[in-house]
Biopython code that builds the backbone (N, CA, C, O; Angstrom):
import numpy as np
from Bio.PDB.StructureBuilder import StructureBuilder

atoms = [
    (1, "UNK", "N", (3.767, -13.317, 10.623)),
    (1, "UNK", "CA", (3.410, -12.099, 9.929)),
    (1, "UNK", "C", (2.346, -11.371, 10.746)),
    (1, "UNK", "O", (1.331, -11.905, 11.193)),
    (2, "UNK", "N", (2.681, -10.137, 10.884)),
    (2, "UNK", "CA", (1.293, -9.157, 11.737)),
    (2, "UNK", "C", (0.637, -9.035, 10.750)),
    (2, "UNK", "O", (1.103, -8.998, 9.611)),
    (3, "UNK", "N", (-0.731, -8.943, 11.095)),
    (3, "UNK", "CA", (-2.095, -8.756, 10.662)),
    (3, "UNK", "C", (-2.566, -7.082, 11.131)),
    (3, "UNK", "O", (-2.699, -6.811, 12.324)),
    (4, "UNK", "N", (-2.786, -6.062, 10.075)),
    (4, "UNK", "CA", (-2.913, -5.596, 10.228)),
    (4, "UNK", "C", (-4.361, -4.781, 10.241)),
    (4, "UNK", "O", (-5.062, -5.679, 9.773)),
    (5, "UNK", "N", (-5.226, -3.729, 10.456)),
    (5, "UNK", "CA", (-5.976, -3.430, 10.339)),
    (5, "UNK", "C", (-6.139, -2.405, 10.002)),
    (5, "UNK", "O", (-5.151, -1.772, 10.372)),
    (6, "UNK", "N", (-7.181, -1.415, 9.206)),
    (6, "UNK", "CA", (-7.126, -0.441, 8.684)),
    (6, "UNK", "C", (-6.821, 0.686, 10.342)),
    (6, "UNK", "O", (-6.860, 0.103, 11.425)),
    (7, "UNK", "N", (-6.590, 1.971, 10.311)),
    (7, "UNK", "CA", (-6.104, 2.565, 11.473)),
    (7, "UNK", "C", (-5.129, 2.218, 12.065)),
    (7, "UNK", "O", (-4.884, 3.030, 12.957)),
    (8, "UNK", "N", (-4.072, 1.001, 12.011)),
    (8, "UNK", "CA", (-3.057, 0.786, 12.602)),
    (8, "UNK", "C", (-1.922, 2.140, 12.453)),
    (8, "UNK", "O", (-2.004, 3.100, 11.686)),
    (9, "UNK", "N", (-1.204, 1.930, 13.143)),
    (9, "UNK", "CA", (-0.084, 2.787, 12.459)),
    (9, "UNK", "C", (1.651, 2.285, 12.560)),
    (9, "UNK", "O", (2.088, 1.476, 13.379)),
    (10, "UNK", "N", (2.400, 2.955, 11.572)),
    (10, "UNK", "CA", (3.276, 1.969, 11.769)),
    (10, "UNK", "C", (4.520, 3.048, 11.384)),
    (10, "UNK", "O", (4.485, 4.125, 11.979)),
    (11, "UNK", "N", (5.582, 2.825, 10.455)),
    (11, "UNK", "CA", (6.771, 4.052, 10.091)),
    (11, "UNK", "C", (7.078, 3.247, 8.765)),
    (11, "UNK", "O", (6.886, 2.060, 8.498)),
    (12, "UNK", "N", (7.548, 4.147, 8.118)),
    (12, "UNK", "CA", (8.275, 3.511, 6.579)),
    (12, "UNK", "C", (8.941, 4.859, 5.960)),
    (12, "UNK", "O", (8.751, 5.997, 6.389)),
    (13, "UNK", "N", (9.737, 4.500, 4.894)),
    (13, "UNK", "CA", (10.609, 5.640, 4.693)),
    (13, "UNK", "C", (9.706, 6.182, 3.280)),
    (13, "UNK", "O", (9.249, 5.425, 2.424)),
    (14, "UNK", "N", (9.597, 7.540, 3.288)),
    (14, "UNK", "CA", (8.572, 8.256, 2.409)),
    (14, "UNK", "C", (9.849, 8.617, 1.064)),
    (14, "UNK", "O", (10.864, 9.270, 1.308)),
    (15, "UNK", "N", (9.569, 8.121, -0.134)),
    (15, "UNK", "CA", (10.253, 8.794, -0.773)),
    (15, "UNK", "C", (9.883, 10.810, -1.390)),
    (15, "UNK", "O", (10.634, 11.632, -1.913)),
    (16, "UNK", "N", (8.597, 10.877, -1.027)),
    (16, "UNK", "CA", (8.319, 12.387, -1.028)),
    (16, "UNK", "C", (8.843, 12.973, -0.195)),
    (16, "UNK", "O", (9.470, 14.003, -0.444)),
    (17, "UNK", "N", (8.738, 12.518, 0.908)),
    (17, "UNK", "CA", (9.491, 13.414, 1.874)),
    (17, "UNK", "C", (10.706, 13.325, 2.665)),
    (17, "UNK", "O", (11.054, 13.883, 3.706)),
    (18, "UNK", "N", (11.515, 12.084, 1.546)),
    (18, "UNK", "CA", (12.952, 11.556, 2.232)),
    (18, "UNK", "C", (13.150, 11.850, 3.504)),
    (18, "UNK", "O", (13.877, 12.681, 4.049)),
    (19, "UNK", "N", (12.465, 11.117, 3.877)),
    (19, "UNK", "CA", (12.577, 10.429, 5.468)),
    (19, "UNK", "C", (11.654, 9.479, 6.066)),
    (19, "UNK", "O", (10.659, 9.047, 5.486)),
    (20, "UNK", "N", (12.029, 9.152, 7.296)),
    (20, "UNK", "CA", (10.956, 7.752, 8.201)),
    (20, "UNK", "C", (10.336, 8.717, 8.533)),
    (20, "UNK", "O", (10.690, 9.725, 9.145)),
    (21, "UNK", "N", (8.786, 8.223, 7.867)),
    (21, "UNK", "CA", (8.339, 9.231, 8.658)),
    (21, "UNK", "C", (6.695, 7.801, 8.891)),
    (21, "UNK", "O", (6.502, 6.751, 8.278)),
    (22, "UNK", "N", (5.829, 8.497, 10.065)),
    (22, "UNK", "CA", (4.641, 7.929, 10.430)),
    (22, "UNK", "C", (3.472, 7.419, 9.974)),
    (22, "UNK", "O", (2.623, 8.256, 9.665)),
    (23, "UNK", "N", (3.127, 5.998, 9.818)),
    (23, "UNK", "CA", (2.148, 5.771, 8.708)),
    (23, "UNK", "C", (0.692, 5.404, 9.179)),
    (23, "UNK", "O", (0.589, 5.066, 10.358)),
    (24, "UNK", "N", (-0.320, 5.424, 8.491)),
    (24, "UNK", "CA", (-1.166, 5.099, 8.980)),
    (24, "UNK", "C", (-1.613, 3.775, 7.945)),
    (24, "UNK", "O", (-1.040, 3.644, 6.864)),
    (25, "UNK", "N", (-2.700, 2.809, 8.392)),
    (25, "UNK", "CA", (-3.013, 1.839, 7.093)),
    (25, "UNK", "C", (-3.988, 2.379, 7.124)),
    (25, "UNK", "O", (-4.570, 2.825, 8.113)),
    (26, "UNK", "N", (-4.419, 2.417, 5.590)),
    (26, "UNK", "CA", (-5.542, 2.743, 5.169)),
    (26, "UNK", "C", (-6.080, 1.613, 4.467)),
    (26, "UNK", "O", (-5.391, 0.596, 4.387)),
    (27, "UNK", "N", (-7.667, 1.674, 3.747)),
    (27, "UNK", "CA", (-7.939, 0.752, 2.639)),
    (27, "UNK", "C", (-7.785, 2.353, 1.633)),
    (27, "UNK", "O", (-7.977, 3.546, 1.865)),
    (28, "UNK", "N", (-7.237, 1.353, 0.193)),
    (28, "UNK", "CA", (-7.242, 2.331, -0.470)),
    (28, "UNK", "C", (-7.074, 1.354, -1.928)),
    (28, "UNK", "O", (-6.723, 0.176, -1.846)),
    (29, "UNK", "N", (-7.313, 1.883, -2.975)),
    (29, "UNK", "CA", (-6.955, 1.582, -4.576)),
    (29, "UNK", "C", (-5.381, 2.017, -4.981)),
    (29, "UNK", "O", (-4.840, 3.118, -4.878)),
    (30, "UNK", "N", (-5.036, 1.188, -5.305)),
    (30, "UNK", "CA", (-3.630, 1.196, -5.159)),
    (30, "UNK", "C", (-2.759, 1.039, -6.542)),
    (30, "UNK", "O", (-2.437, -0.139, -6.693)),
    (31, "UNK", "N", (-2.282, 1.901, -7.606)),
    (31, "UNK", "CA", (-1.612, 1.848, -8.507)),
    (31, "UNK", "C", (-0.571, 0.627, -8.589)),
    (31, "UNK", "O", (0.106, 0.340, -7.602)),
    (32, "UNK", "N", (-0.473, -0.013, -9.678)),
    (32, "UNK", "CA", (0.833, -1.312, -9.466)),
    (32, "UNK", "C", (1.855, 0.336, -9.970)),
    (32, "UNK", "O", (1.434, 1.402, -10.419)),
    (33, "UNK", "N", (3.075, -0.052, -9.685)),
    (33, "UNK", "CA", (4.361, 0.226, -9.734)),
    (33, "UNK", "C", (4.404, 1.007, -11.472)),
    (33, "UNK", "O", (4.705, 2.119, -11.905)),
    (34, "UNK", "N", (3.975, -0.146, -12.008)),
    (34, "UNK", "CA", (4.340, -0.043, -14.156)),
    (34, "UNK", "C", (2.965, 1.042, -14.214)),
    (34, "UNK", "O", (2.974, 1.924, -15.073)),
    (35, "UNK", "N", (1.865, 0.931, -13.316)),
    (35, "UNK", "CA", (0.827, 1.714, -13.790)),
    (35, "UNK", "C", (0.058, 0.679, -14.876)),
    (35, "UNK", "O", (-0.507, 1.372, -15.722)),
    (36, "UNK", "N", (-0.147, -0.786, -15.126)),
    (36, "UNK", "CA", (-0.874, -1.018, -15.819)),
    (36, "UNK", "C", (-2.326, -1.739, -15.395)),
    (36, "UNK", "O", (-3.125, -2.040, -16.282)),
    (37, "UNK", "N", (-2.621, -2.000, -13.969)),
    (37, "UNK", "CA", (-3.819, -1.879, -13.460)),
    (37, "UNK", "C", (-3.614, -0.943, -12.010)),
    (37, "UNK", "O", (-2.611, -0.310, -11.681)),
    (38, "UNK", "N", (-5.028, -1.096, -11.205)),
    (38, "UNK", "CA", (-5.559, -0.559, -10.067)),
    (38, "UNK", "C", (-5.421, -2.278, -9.682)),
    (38, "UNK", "O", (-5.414, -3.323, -10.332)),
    (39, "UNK", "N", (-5.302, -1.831, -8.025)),
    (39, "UNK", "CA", (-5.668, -3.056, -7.315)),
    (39, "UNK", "C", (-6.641, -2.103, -6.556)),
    (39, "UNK", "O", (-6.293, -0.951, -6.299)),
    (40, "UNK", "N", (-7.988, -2.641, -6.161)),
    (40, "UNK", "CA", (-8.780, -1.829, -5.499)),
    (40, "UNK", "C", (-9.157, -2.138, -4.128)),
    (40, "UNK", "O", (-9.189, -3.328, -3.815)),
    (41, "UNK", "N", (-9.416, -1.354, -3.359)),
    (41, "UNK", "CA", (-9.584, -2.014, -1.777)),
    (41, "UNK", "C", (-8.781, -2.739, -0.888)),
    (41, "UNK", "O", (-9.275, -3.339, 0.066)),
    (42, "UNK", "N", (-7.130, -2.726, -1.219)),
    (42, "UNK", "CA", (-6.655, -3.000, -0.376)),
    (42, "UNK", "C", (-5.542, -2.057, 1.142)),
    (42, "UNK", "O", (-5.214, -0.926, 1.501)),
    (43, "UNK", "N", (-5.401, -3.273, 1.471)),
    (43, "UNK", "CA", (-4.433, -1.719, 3.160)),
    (43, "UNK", "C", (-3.044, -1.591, 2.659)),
    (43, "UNK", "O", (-2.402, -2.550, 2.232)),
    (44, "UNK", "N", (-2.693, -0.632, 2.711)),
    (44, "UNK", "CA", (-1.981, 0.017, 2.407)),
    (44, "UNK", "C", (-1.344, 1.101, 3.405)),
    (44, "UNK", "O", (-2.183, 1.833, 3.930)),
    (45, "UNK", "N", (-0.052, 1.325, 3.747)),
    (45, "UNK", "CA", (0.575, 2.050, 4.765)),
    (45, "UNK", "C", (0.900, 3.264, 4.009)),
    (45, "UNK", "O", (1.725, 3.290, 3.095)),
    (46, "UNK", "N", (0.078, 4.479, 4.510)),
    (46, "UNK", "CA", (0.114, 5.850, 3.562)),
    (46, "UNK", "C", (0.693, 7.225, 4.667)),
    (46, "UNK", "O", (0.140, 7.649, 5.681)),
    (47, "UNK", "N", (1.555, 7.529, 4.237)),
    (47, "UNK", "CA", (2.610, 8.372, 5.117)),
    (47, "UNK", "C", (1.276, 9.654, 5.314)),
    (47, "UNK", "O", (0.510, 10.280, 4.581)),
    (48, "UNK", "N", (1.575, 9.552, 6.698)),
    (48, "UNK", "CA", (0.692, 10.966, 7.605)),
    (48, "UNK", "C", (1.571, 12.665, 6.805)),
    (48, "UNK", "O", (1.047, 13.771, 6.668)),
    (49, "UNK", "N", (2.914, 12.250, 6.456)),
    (49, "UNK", "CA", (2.695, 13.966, 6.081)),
    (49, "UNK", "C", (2.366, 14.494, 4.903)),
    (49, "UNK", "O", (2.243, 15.679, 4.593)),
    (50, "UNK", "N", (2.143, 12.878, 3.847)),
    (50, "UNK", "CA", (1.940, 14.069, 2.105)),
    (50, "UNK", "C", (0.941, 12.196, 1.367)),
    (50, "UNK", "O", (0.862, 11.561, 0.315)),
    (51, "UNK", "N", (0.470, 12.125, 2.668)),
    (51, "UNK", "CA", (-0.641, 11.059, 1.602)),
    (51, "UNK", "C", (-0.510, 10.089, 0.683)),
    (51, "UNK", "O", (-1.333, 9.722, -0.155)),
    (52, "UNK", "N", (1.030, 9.534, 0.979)),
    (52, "UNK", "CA", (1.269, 9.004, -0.307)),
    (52, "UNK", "C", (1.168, 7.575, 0.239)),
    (52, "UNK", "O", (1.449, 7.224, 1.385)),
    (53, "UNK", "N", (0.811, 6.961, -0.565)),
    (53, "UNK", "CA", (1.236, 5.033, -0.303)),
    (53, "UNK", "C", (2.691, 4.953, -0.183)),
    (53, "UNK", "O", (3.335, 5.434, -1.116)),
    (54, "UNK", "N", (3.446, 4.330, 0.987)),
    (54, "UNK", "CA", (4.448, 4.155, 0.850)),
    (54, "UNK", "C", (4.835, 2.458, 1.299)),
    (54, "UNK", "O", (5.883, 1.825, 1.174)),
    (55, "UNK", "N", (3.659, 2.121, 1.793)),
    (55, "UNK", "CA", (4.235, 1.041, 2.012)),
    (55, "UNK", "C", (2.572, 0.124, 1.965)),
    (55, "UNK", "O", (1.459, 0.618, 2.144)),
    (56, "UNK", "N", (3.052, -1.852, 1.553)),
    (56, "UNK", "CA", (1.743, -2.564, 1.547)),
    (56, "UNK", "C", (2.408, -3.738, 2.367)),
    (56, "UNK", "O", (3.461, -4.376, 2.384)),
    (57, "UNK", "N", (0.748, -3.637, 3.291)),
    (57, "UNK", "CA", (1.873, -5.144, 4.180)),
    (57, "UNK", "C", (1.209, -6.724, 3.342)),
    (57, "UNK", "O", (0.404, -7.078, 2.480)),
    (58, "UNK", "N", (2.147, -7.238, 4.253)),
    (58, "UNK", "CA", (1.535, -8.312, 3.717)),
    (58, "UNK", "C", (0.634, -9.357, 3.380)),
    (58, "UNK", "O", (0.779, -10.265, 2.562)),
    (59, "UNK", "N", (-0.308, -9.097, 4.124)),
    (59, "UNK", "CA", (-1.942, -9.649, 3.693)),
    (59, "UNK", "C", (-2.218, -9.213, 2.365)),
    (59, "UNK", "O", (-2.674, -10.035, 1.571)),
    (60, "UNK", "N", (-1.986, -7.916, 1.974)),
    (60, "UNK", "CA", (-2.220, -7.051, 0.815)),
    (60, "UNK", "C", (-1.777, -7.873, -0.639)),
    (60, "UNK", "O", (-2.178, -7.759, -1.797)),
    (61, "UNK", "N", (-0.832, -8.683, -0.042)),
    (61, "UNK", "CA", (-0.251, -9.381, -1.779)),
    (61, "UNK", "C", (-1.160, -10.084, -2.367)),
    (61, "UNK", "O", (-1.445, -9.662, -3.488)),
    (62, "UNK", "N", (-1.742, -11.039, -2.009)),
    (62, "UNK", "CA", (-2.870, -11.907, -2.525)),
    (62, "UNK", "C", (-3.978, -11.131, -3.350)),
    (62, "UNK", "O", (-4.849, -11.799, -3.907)),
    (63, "UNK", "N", (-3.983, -10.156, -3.423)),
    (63, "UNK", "CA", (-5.522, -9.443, -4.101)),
    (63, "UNK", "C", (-4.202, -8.906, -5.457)),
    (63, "UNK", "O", (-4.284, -9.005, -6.681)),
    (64, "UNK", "N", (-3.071, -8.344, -4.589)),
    (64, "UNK", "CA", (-2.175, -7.565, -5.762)),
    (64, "UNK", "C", (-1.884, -8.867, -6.938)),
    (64, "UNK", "O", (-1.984, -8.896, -8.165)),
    (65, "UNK", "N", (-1.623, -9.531, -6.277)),
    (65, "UNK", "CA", (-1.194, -11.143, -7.520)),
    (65, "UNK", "C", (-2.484, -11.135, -8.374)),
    (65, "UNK", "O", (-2.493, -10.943, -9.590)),
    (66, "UNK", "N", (-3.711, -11.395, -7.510)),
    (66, "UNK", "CA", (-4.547, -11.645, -8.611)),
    (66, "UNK", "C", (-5.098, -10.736, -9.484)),
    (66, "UNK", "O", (-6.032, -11.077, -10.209)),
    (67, "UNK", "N", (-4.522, -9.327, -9.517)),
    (67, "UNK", "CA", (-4.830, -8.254, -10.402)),
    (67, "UNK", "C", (-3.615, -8.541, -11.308)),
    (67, "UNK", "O", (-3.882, -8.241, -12.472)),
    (68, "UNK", "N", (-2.413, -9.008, -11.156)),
    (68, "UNK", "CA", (-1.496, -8.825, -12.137)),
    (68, "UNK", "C", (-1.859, -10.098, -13.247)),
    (68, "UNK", "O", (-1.863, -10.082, -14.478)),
    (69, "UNK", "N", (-2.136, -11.113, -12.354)),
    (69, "UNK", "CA", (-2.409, -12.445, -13.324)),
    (69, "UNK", "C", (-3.527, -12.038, -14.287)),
    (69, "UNK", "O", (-3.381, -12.077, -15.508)),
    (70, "UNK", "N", (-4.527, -11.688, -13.743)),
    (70, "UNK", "CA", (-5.659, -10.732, -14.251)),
    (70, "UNK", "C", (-5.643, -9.563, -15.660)),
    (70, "UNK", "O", (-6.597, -9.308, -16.396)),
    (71, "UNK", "N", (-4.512, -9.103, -15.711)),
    (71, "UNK", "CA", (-3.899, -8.181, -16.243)),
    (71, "UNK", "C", (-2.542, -9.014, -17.280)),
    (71, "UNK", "O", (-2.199, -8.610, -18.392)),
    (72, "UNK", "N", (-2.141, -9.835, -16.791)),
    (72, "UNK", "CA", (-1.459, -10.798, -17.876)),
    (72, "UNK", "C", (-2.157, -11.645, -18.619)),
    (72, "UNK", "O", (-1.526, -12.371, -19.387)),
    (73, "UNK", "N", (-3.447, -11.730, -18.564)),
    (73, "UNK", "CA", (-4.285, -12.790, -19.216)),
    (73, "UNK", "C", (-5.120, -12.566, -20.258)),
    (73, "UNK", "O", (-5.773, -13.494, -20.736)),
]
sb = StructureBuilder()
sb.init_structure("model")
sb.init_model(0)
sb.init_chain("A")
sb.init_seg("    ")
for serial, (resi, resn, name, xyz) in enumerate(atoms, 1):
    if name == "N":
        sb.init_residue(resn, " ", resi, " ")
    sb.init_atom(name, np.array(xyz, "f"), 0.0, 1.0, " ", f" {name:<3s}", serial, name[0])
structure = sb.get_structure()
């Protein structure tokens, strides 16, 4: 698994702007999917043309798990 760092950059497909388009990682607070917590401070791959999170690698899961368990409890 690559290890990534905030400033990396990488590609993923944007659903705002239906297409591959260029990402950068950021740290950022990160909505779950359902919207029923924040995961806060983690990297996150956020498309250069409309800001959106489009993609989380995988170091990122471990903080996301323990907000959901967190949130189921």
């Amino acid at each position: 698994m690559s290890e990534y760092k905030s400033g990396d950059k990488s590609k993923a497909i944007c659903p705002e702007c239906e297409a591959v388009v260029s990402t950068t990682i950021e740290v950022r607070d990160v909505v779950l999917d359902d919207g029923s917590a924040i995961v806060p401070g983690i990297l996150a791959g956020v498309c250069d043309r409309c800001d959106m999170v489009v993609s989380i690698p995988g170091q990122s899961t471990p903080a996301i798990k323990q907000v959901i368990v967190q949130t189921q409890s």
